[in-house]
VOMIKE-822849 format. One line per field, with one value per residue (C-alpha): residue number from 0; residue in one letter; z, y, x. Coordinates in Angstrom, 2 decimals, padded with zeros to 5 digits. Each point is the difference from the previous one (the first is absolute). Layout:
N
num: c(NUM:...)
residu: c(A:...)
c3: c(Z:...)
c2: c(Y:...)
c1: c(X:...)
end
This chain:
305
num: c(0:1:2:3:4:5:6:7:8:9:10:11:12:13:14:15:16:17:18:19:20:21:22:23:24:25:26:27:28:29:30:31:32:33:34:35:36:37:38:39:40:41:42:43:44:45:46:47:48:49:50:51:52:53:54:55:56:57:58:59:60:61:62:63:64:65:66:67:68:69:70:71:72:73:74:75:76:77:78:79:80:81:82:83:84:85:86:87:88:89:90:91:92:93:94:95:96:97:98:99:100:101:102:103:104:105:106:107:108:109:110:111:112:113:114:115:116:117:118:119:120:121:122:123:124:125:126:127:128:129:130:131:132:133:134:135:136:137:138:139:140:141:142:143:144:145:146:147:148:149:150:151:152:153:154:155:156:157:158:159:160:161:162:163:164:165:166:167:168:169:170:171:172:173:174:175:176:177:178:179:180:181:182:183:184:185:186:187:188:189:190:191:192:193:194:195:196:197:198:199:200:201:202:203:204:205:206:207:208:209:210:211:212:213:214:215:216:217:218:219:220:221:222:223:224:225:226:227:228:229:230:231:232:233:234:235:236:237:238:239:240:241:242:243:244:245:246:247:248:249:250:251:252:253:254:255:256:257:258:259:260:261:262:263:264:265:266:267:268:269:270:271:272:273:274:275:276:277:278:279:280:281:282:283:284:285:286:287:288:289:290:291:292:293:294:295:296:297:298:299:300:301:302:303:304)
residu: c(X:X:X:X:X:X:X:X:X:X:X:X:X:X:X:X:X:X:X:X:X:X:X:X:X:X:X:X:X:X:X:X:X:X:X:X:X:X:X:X:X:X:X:X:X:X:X:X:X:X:X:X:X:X:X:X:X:X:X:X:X:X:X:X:X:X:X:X:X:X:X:X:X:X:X:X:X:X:X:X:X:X:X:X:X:X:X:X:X:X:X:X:X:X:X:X:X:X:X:X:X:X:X:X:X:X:X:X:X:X:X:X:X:X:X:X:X:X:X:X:X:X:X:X:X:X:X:X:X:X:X:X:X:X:X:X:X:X:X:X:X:X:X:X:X:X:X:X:X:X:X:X:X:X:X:X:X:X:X:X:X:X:X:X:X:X:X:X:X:X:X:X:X:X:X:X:X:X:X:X:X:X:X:X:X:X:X:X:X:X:X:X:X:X:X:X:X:X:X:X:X:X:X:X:X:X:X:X:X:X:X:X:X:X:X:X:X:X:X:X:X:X:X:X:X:X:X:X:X:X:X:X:X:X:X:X:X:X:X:X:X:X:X:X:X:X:X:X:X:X:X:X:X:X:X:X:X:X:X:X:X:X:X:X:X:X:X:X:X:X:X:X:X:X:X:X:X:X:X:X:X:X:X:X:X:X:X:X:X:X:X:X:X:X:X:X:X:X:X:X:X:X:X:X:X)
c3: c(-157.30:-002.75:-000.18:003.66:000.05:-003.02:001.65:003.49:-002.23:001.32:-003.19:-000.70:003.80:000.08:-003.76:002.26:003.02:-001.96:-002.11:002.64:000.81:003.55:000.12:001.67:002.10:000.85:000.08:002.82:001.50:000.36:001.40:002.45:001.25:-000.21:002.05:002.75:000.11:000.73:002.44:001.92:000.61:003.42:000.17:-003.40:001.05:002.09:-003.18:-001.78:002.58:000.03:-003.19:-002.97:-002.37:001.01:000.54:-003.80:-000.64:002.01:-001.79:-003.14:000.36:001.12:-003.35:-002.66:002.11:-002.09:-003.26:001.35:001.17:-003.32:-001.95:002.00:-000.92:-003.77:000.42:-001.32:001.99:003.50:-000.02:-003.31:001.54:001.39:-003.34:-000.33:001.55:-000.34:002.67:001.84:000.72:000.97:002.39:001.28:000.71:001.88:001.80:000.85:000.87:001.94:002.73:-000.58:-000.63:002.78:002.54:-001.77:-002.13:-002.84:002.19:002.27:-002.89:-001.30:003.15:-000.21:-000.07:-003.05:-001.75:000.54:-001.37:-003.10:-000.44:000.75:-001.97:-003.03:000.93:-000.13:-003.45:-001.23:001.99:-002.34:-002.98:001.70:-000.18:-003.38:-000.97:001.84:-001.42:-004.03:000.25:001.27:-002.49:-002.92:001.26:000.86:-002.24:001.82:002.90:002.59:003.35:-001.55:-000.39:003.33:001.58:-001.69:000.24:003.46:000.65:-001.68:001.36:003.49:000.35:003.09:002.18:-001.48:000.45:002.98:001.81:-002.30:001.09:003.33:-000.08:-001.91:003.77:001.89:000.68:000.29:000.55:-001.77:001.18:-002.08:-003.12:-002.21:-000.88:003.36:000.10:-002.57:000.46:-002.29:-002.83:-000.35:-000.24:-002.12:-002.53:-000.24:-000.74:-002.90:-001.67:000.38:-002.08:-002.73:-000.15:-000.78:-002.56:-001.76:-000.56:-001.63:003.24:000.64:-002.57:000.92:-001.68:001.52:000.61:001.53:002.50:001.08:000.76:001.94:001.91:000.64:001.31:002.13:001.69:000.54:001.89:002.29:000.72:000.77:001.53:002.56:001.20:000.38:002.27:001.35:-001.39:-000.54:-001.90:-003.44:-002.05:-000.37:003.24:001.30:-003.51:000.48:003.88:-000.98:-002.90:002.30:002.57:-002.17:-002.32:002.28:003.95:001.36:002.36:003.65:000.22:-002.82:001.09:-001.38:-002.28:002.52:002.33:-002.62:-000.91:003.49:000.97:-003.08:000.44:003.74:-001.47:-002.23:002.32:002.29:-002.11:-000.91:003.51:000.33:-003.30:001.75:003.23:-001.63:-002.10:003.20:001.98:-002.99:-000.13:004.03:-000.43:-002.46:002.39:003.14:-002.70:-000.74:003.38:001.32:-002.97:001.17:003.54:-001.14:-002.27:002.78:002.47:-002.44:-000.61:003.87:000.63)
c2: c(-030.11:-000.23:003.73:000.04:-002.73:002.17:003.14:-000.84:-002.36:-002.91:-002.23:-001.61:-000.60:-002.03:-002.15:-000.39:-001.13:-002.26:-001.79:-000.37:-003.46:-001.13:-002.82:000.20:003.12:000.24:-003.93:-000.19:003.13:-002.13:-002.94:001.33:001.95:-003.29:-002.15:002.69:000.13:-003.80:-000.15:002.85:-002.62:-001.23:-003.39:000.13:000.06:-003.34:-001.05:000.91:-001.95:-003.11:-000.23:001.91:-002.15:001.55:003.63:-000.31:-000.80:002.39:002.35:-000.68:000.53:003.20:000.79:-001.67:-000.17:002.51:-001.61:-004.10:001.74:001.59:-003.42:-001.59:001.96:000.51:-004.52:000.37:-002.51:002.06:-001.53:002.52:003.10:-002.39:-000.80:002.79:-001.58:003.41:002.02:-003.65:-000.04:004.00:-000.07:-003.18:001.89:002.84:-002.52:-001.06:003.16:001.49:-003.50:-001.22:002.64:-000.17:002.70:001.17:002.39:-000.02:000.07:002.92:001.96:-000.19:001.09:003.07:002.95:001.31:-003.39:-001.57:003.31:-000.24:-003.73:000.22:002.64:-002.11:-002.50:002.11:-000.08:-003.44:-000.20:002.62:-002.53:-002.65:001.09:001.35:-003.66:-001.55:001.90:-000.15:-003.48:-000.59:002.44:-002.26:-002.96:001.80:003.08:002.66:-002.31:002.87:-001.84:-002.89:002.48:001.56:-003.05:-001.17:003.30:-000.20:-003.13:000.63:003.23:-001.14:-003.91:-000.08:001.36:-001.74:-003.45:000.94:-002.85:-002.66:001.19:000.16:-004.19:000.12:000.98:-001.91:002.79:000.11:003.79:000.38:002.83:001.95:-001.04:002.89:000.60:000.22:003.01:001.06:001.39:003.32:-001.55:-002.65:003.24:001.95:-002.54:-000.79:004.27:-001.00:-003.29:002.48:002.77:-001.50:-002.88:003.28:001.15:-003.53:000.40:002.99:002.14:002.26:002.25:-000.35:-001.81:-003.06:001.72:002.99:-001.77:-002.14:003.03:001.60:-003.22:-000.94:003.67:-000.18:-003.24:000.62:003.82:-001.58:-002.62:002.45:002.03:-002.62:-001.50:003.52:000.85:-003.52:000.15:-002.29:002.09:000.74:002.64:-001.95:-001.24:002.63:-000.51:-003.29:-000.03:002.41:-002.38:-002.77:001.78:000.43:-002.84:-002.61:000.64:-000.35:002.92:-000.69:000.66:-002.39:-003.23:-003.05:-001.98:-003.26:002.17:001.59:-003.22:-001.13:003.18:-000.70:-003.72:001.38:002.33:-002.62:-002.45:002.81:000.89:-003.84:-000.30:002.88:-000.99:-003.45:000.97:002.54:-002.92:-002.44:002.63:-000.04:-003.51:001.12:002.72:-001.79:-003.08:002.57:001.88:-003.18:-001.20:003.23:000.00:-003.62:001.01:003.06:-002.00:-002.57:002.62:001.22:-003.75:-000.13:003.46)
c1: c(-025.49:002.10:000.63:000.83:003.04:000.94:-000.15:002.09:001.96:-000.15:-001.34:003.74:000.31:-003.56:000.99:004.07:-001.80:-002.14:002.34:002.65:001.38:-000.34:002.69:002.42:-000.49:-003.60:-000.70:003.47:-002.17:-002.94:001.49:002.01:-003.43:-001.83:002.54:000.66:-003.95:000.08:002.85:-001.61:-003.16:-000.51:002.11:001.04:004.45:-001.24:-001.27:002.90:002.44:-001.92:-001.24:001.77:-002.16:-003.43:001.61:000.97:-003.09:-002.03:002.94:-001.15:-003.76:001.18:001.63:-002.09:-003.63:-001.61:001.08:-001.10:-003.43:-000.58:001.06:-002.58:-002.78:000.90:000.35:003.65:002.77:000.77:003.33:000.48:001.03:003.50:000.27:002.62:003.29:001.44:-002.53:-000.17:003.37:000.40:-002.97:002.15:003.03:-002.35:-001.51:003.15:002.12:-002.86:-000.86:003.84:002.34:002.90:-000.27:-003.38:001.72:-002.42:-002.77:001.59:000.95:-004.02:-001.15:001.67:-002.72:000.94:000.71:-003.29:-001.42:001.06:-000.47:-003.20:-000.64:001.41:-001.84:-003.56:001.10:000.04:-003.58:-001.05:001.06:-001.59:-003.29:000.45:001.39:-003.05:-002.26:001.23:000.39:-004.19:-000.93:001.84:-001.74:-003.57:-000.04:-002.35:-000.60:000.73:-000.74:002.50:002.96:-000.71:000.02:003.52:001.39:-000.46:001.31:002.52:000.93:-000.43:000.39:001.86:-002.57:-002.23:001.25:001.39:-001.84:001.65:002.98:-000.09:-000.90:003.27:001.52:-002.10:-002.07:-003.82:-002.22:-003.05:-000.46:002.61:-001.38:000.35:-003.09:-001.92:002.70:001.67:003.52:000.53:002.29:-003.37:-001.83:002.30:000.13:-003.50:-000.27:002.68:-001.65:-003.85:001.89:002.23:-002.91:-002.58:002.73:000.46:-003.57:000.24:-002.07:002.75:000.99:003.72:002.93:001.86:003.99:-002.33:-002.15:002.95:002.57:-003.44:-000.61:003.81:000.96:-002.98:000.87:003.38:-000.64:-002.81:002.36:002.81:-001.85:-001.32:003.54:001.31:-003.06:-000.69:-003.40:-002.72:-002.22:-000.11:-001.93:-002.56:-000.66:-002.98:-002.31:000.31:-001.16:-003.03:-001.37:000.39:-001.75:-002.72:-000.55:000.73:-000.76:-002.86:-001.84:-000.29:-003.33:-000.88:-001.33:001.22:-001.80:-000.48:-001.70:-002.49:-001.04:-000.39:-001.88:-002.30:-000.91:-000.90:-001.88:-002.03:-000.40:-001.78:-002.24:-000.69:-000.98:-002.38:-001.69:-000.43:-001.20:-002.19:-001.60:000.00:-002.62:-002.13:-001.59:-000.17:-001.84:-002.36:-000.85:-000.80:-002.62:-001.41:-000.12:-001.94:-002.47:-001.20:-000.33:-002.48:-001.68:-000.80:-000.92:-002.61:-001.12:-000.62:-001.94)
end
């Protein structure tokens, strides 16, 4: 691997990429992306008008969901990640510009094709350090525990959708139904791919280096994710392996009967063959008596000739 970042030189790009500082740029990216993504909900300008209190709210989850989610599981404070006034008070001023912003400027301006491309681009990028961050800081706490820094990574990496519920009782909103893991949206999915890999490469089972995995994971996410706003698709590469091991690990054939009615077919069965065994050992004591019965009668013919 190693010989092949060397060889299309791209080794100073991946440690660049790595060490790169998000704030201001990429973090602005993120909120802005996060906000519109709100505001775009059903109901959520209504919200906005008649209650600017939960919208900032709801606004926030948005921005810092993936960093409360992980605090909760690693039982740090999940009021930590607002703990920085500095990132508090930009994804304020988002917030802000995007619901509030006279004649929607900011939010018009964001909307533009090309604008929204590359801000959510930029944004793929900070998830990319999200899951990284997730997973680093469960592997600190829990060295080796691999199912521990998947599981932060994740949360980490995708927080919004996954407390997407919460939210929505933010709003006055209530749908079970779209909880995010009955269906998973694809950035759930792409960043559960992320906290698997880097998690396999904390762990030492991918011979790989940090800077190198993250350029290969971040370039991927932010092409598919191009690549499906410029052709309004849904699918990603991804999508057809993981509707054939569905397929066959988890649905059942047709033709196969379910359990309930193999039981029910059995105790029919037993209790059949109960009653033949019964019946067969009712005419027995039957038969017996009617033997009996005859022998007397002969023998008391005889008597009487």
């Amino acid at each position: 691997m190693m010989d092949l970042f060397g060889f299309v030189n791209v080794n100073e790009l991946a440690l660049g990429l790595s060490h790169m500082s998000l704030f201001p740029y990429f973090d602005m990216a993120h909120y802005i992306v996060s906000v519109m993504s709100l505001r775009e909900q059903p109901g959520a300008l209504e919200v906005s008008q008649r209650s600017p209190l939960a919208c900032w709210f709801s606004s926030m989850l948005y921005c810092f969901a993936g960093a409360i989610l992980s605090a909760l599981m690693m039982a740090d404070a999940p009021i930590a990640p607002l703990s920085n006034t500095t990132n508090l008070l930009l994804a304020t001023l988002m917030w802000y510009l995007v619901f509030y912003c006279p004649l929607d400027v900011v939010y018009s301006l964001a909307s533009i094709f090309p604008v929204r491309l590359v801000l959510t681009g930029m944004k793929e990028v900070t998830r990319t350090w999200k899951v990284l961050g997730g997973v680093t800081q469960a592997g600190k706490k829990y060295k080796d525990g691999l199912f521990v820094m998947i599981a932060v990574g994740w949360a980490k990496g995708a927080g919004g959708g996954l407390i997407s519920n919460f939210e929505q009782l933010v709003r006055g909103v209530w749908k079970p139904e779209t909880n995010e893991l009955l269906k998973m949206s694809y950035p759930t999915k792409v960043t559960l791919l992320g906290a698997v890999v880097f998690s396999l490469q904390q762990c030492r089972y991918l011979p790989i280096q940090t800077h190198h995995l993250f350029f290969i994971y971040t370039i991927f996410t932010v092409t598919n994710k191009m690549r499906m706003m410029l052709l309004g698709s849904s699918s990603y590469p991804f999508s057809s392996l993981e509707s054939v091991l569905y397929k066959t690990l988890f649905v059942r054939p047709l033709n196969f009967p379910a359990l309930s009615d193999l039981t029910q077919s059995s105790d029919k069965t037993c209790c059949a063959s109960q009653n033949a065994s019964d019946g067969s050992t009712s005419t027995r004591p039957h038969a017996q008596t009617t033997e009996q019965t005859e022998s007397k009668e002969s023998a008391n013919g005889k008597k009487t000739n």
